[in-house]
N, C-alpha and C positions, 0 to 999 in steps of 0.2 A: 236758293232760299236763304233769305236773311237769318242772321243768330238767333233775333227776336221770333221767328215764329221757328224755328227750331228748339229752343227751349222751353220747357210746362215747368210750372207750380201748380202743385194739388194736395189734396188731406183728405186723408181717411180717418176712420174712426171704428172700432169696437167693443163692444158693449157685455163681452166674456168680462166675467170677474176672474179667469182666471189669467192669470197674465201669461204662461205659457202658452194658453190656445188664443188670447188676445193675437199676440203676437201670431201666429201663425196662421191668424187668419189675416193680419195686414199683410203680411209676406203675400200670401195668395192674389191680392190685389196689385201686387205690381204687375206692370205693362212686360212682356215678352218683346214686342217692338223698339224700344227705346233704350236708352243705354240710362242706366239708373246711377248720378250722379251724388245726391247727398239723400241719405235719409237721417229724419228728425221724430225721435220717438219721445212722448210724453206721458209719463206715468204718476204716480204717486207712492214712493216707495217711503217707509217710516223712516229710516233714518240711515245712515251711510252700510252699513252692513246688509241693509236688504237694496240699497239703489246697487252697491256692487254685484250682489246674486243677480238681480233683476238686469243688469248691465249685462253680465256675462252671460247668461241667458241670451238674451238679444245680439250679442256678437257673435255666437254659435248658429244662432238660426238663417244671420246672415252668412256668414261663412260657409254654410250648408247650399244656401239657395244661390248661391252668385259666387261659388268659387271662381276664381282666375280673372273676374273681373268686379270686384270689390267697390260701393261706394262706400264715401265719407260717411262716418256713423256715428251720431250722437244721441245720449241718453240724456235725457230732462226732466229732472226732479219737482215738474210743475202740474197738480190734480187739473186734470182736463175736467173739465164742465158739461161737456158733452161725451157719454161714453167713459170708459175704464181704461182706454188706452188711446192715443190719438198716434201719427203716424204725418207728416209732412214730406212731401216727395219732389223732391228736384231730378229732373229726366232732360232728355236732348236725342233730339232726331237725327242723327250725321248724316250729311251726305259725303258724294266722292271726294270732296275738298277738303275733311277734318281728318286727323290724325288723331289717335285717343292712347291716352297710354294709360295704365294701371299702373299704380306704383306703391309701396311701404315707405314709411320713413318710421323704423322702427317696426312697431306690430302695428302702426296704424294706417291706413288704405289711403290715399290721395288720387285724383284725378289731373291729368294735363291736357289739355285740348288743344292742338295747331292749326290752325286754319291762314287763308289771305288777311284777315282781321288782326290775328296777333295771339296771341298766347294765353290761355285761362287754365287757373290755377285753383281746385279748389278742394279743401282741408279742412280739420275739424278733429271735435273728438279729445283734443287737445286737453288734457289733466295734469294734475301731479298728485300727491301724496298728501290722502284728504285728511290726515291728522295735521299736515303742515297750519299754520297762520295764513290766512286769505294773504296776508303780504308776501310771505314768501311763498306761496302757492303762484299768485301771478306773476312772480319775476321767472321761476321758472317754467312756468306754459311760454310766456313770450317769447325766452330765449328759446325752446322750441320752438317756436313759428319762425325765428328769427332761422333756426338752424336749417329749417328744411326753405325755406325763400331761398337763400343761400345756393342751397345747392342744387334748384333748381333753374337759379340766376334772375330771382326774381328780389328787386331792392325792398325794403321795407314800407315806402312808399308806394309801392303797387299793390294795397290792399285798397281794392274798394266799397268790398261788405263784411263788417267784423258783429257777430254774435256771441255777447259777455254774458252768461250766466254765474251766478254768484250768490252762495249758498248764503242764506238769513241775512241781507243785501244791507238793510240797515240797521244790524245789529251791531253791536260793539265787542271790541276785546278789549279791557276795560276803557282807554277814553279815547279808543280809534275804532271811528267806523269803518267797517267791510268794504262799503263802496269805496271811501275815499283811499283806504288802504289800496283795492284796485286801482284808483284812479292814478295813484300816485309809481306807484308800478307803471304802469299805461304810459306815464308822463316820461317815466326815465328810460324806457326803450325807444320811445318815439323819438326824444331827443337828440338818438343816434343819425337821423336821418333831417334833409329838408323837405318837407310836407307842401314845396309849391304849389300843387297843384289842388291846396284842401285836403282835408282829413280822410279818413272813410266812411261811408255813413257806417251808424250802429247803435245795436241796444247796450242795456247794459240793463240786467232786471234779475230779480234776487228767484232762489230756486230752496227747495225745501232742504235739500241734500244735496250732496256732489262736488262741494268744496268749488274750486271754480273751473270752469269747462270754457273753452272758445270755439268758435269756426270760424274760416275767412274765405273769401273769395278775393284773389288777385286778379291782377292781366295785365298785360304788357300790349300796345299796340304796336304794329309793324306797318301801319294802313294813314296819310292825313287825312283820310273820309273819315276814322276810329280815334274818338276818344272819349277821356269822362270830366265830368265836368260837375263842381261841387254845388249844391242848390241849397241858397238863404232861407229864410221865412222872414218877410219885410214885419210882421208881428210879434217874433220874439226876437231875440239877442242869442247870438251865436253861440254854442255850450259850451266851447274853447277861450270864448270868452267873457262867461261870468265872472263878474266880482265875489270876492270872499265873503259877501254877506251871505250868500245865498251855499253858502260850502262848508261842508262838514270840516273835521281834522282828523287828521292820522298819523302819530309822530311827530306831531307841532306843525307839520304843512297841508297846504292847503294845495292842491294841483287841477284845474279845469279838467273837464271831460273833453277826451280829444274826441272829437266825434261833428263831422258836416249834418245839419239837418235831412238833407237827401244828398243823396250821388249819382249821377247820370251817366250811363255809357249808351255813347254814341255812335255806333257800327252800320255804316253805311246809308244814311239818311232816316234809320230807325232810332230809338232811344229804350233802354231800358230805366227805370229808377228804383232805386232800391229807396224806399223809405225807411228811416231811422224810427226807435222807437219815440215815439212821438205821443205828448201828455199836453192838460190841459195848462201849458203855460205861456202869458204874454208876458211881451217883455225876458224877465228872467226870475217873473214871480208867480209862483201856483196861484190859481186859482182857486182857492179855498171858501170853505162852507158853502157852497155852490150845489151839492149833489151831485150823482152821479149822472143821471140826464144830462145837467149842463155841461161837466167835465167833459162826458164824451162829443157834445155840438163841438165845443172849442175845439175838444183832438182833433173832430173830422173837418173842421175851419183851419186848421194849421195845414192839416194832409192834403187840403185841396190848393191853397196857396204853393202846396211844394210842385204838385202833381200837374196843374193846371188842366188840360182836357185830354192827356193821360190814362188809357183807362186802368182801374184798378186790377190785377189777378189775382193776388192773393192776400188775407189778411190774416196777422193774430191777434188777438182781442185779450190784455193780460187785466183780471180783474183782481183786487186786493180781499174783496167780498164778496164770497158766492152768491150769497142772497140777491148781489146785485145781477145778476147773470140774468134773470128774466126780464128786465127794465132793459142791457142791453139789447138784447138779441131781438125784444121786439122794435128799438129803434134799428139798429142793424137790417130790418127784416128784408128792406128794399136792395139790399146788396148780393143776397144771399141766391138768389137766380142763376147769378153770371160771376160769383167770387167764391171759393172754396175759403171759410170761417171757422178758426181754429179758437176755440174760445176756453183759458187757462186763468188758475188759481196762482197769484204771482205777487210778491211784494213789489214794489214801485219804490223807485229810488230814492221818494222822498214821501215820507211819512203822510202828507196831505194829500195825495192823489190815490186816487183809488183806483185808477184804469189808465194805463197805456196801449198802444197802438201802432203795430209795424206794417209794413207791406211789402209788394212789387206792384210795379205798373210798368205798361208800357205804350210807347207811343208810335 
């Protein structure tokens, strides 16, 4: 059995206001069958002293229900739209030919998978010390991810799905903004490395609390039927290389977002594609006073360019206005049959868009 149909994406949702029994009633919902790789939990916690209770809550309940064999655990300071708590789940079927390890690096949980195909690596969870500056908050999460690549022997270039959450995204401390500050972080780790092979895809999207948080998925192939492969959009301009019109500052520089519009791993004549968060922009200019309706055509006009006949599994749907939330979801409607629809309250990177849009697909 191929990777591709051995790996699920899927999202749960409950509708307890209390977030202790929220929580425990997503727990209930995972599969017995399957080996439970990343969970992605989203709440709305007021502000860093209740996201940390609410965190640590949530790494207890895991720890309780999947001792000894541990996924990647992230908490997300983004008001779901649907429900009190949302709950996103990465799983994988092994057979005889995968090797699975459980592992820490530090107190945080990681997964390694061995198979013919090559090595998958995946991580998260990733923090530092939420009073730090968003700047120095992201040098050192990086240099953690860097740390634990490392000693896994996986180069820095073998990320090929990176999720940036980033608390009040486009706010400022006084004339640097948060994202660029990220960005420019991003810039100077990445630097260490040559990125031949294109970037990784990834979001990057602001979160109410939590200072800034990452996850990544690696891999290494051992297989030339296995590889990944970086995907354009012939309608916008690559995010790595925006001109500085379009770029905030942080510290006087201005640094691109390193990030491929999609990324494609190739295993064995199947394809997975992670889609990047993905906004209504051509070129390298938003689309502005357009509305919501139109922003979202454009988004799912970029994703189908990336995806081509690809089919979709799973989506997030980040809106900046809840109000907007029923305009989406009734254009959404035709997806929602055959796509599990994770739909979050989330700043967007740049002040004029009011919805982003990530995924997976596979082909």
């Amino acid at each position: 059995m191929s990777y591709c149909d051995k790996i699920c994406y899927s999202a749960f949702r409950s509708d307890d206001p209390s977030f202790e029994r929220a929580v425990d009633e997503l727990m209930s919902q995972l599969p017995d069958d399957r080996v439970i790789l990343r969970l992605v939990v989203f709440g709305a916690p007021e502000n860093n002293e209740q996201y940390i209770e609410q965190r640590d809550i949530l790494y207890r309940r895991v720890n309780c229900r999947l001792a000894g064999k541990l996924p990647v655990v992230s908490y997300v300071a983004q008001p779901p739209l649907e429900g009190h708590l949302v709950m996103e789940l990465h799983s994988y079927l092994p057979d005889e030919g995968d090797r699975i390890y459980f592992r820490l690096h530090g107190l945080s949980p990681y997964i390694l998978i061995e198979n013919a195909c090559g090595r998958f690596l995946f991580a998260g969870g990733f923090q530092s010390d939420l009073s730090s500056t968003i700047y120095r908050q992201s040098q050192e999460v990086f240099q953690s991810i860097q740390d634990l690549l490392k000693q896994e022997g996986f180069p820095l270039n073998t990320i090929i799905r990176q999720w940036n959450y980033v608390e009040s995204i486009t706010a400022c401390e006084g004339n640097d903004q948060h994202y660029q500050m990220f960005n420019n972080a991003r810039s100077e780790c990445y630097a260490t490395v040559n990125w031949k092979n294109g970037y990784p895809a990834a979001t990057g999207i602001g979160s109410r609390c939590g200072g800034v948080l990452i996850d990544v998925d690696a891999v290494t192939f051992c297989s030339d039927s296995c590889f990944a492969t970086p995907i354009d959009n012939k309608l916008q301009v690559a995010a790595h290389a925006y001109s500085s019109d379009v770029l905030e500052e942080a510290g006087r520089i201005k640094t691109t977002p390193k990030f491929e519009r999609a990324k494609s791993m190739t295993l064995d004549g199947r394809s997975l594609i992670y889609i990047s968060g993905t906004a209504a922009i051509r070129g390298e200019e938003s689309m502005r006073d357009v509305g919501v309706k139109r922003q979202l055509e454009i988004t799912m006009e970029n994703i189908s360019q990336l995806i081509g006949d690809a089919g979709i599994r799973l989506l997030r749907v980040y809106l900046k206005h809840p109000e907007d939330y029923p305009t989406v979801k009734h254009c959404l409607n035709a997806y929602e049959d055959s796509v599990d629809i994770s739909y979050l309250c989330a700043d967007v990177c740049r002040n004029e868009l009011l919805i982003e849009v990530e995924g997976i697909a596979i082909e």
